[in-house]
N, C-alpha and C positions, 0 to 999 in steps of 0.2 A: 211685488208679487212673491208668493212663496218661493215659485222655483228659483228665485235668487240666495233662498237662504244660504241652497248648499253649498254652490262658489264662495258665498259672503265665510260660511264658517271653515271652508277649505283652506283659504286664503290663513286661519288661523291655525293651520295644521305644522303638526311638528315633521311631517314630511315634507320634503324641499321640494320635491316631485310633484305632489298633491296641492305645494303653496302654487307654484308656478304657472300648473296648469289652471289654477283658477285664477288667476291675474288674467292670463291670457283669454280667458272665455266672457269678465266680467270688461275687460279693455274691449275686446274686440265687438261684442256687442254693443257698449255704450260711446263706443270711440273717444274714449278719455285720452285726451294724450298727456295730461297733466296727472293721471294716476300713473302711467306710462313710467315718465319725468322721475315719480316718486323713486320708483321702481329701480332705477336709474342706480342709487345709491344702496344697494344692498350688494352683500360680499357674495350672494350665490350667483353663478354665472349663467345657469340657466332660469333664473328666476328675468334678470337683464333679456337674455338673449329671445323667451319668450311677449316679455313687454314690448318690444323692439316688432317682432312681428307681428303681433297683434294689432297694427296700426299701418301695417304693410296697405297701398294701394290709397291712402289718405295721403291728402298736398296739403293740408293748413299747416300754415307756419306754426304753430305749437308740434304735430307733427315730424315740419321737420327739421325743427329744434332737437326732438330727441333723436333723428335720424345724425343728425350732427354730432350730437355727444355719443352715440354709439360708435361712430367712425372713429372715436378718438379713444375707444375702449380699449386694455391695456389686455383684452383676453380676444384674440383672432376670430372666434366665431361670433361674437357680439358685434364686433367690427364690420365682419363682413354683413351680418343681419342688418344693418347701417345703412352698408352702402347698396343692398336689394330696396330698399326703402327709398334712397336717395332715388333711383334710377326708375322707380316706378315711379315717382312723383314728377321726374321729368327732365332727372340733372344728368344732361349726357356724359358730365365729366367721371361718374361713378362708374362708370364700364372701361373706364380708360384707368380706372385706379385698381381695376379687380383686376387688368391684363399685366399692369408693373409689379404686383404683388405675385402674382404667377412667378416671378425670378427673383422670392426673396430665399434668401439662406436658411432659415427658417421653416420647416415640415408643415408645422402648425397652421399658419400664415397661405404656404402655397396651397393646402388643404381647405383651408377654409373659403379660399378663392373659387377651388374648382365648387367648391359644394354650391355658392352663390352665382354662380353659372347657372349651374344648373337649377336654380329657384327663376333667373331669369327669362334662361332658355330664348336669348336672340342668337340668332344667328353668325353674328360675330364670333360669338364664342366658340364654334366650334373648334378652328385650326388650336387656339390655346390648350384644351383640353387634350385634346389628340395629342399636343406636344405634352403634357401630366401625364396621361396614362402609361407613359415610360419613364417616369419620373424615379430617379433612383428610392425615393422611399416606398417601402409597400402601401402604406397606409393612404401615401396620395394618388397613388397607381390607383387601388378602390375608389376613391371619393370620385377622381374624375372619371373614370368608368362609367360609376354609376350616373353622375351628370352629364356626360354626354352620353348615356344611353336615354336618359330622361329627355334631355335636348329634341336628339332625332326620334324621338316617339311623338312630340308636341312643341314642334320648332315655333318662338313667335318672330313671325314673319316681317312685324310693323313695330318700332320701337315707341316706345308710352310716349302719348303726343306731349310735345316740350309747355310749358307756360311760356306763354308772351304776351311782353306787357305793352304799354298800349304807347301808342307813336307820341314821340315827346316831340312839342310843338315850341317855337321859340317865343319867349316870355313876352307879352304883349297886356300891363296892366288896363287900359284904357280899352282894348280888343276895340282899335281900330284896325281897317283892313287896310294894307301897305300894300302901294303901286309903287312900281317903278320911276323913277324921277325919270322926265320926258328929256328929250335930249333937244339940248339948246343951243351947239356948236357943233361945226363939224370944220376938218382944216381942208384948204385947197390944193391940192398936191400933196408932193411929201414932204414938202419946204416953205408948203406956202404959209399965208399970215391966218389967224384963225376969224374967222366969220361968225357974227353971231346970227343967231335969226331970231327974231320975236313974233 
């Protein structure tokens, strides 16, 4: 369709701004995570940091494949775009990774943490945030302000339901059905000789 052109030639813009924002409108409509992926390998960070959510709220393993290689992004806000992706898709361990980065040494890092709070907005987060908004850096005193004011405007109350896989069964090629071997001795006393019975 036409109206794809304009994304299509944005995408070719010598603005970083204008590249970015159309990755993200051309991903997120067509749920490419493998243009996502592409995306992945460019030196602009917000070019990354847009592809990353653009895919926000998507579980397929290509998905979150790239939620993975975000997490290991070497710039704190792409990281964190990561681990919102991670944790909408279902992986409880991502909330517990954005609460240890809340105590890194690092401005950037504890910033970036509050801001993905607040893209989450569970209820968990609050006590964390509350502990940033005294956070000796100004810059991360704002971010978590502004995420826990986000939070408590639109608390979610239920965490994204987890994937579960399905009940592993023990290996049975033939799938016959296994009874119990019937019991065919029992002793007499607690010393006595054993008995059989047929």
């Amino acid at each position: 369709p036409r109206i794809w052109m304009i994304p299509v030639q944005l995408l070719r813009s010598e603005n970083p701004g204008f590249r970015s924002r159309a990755a993200f409108l051309i991903i997120r409509s067509t749920k490419n995570a493998r243009m996502a992926q592409r995306r992945m390998d460019e030196a602009d960070v917000e070019m990354r940091e847009m592809a990353v959510q653009a895919l926000w709220g998507l579980k397929t393993q290509q998905s979150i494949d790239v939620f993975r290689i975000a997490e290991r992004d070497r710039e704190p806000r792409v990281s964190a775009c990561g681990l919102v992706g991670l944790y909408l898709a279902g992986y409880p361990s991502a909330i517990a990774e954005l609460f240890h980065r809340t105590e890194s040494d690092h401005p950037g890092v504890r910033s970036s943490s509050a801001w993905a709070m607040g893209q989450i907005r569970d209820v968990r987060c609050e006590a964390p945030l509350r502990t940033l908004c005294v956070d000796r850096d100004p810059d991360v005193r704002q971010t978590a302000a502004t995420a826990l004011a986000t939070l408590l405007a639109n608390p979610r109350t239920e965490a994204p339901e987890l994937e579960r896989l399905p009940e592993r069964r023990p290996f049975n090629p033939l799938n016959l059905t296994v009874r119990p071997a019937p019991k065919r001795w029992r002793p007499l006393g607690p010393a006595g000789p054993v008995v059989w019975r047929q």
